[in-house]
C-alpha angles and dihedrals in degrees: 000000000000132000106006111172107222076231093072093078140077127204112231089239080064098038092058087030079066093045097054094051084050094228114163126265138133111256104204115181103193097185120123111277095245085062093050093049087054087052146337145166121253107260106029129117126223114236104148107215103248086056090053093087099058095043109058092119094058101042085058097051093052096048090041095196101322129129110269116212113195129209137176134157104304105349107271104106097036078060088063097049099049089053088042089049085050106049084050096057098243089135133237102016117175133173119232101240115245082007117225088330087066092039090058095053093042111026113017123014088179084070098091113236117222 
């Protein structure tokens, strides 16, 4: 991927600094399903990444203008996505940094590895 702006990312420890002051985002997991029924964080929305093309709409619709932040395993993906949400015009559009693999060991250890 090409010019990714360092910006376009969110450490776990802002991402749940944001959640605790309930301020208003959109929270999109785009992992497989099989890996959000093993484990999730409260809040998101599946929307698995090589279903993110064809719903835009209603990706749009459900963050309603407000900022999305992406998350996925490590990163990788949500990365994607962010540069994906962008492109298509959907706003302000970040990856959660080492993605729900980093939020178990920091935030939630509740939350199972795999």
């Amino acid at each position: 991927m090409q010019n990714i702006d360092p910006d376009w990312e969110i450490t776990v420890q802002d991402v749940k600094a944001r959640m605790d002051k309930d301020e208003d985002f959109f929270f999109l997991d785009v992992r497989q399903s099989e890996e959000y029924e093993h484990c999730r964080i409260d809040g998101t929305t599946l929307v698995p990444l090589p279903e993110l093309q064809s719903r835009l709409e209603e990706i749009g619709r459900l963050a309603a203008g407000r900022e999305i932040i992406a998350h996925c395993h490590h990163g990788h993906r949500s990365m994607q996505a962010a540069v994906l949400l962008r492109q298509a015009g959907l706003g302000t559009a970040r990856s959660m940094a080492g993605g729900i693999d980093a939020w178990s060991i920091q935030i939630d250890r509740a939350v199972p590895r795999y």
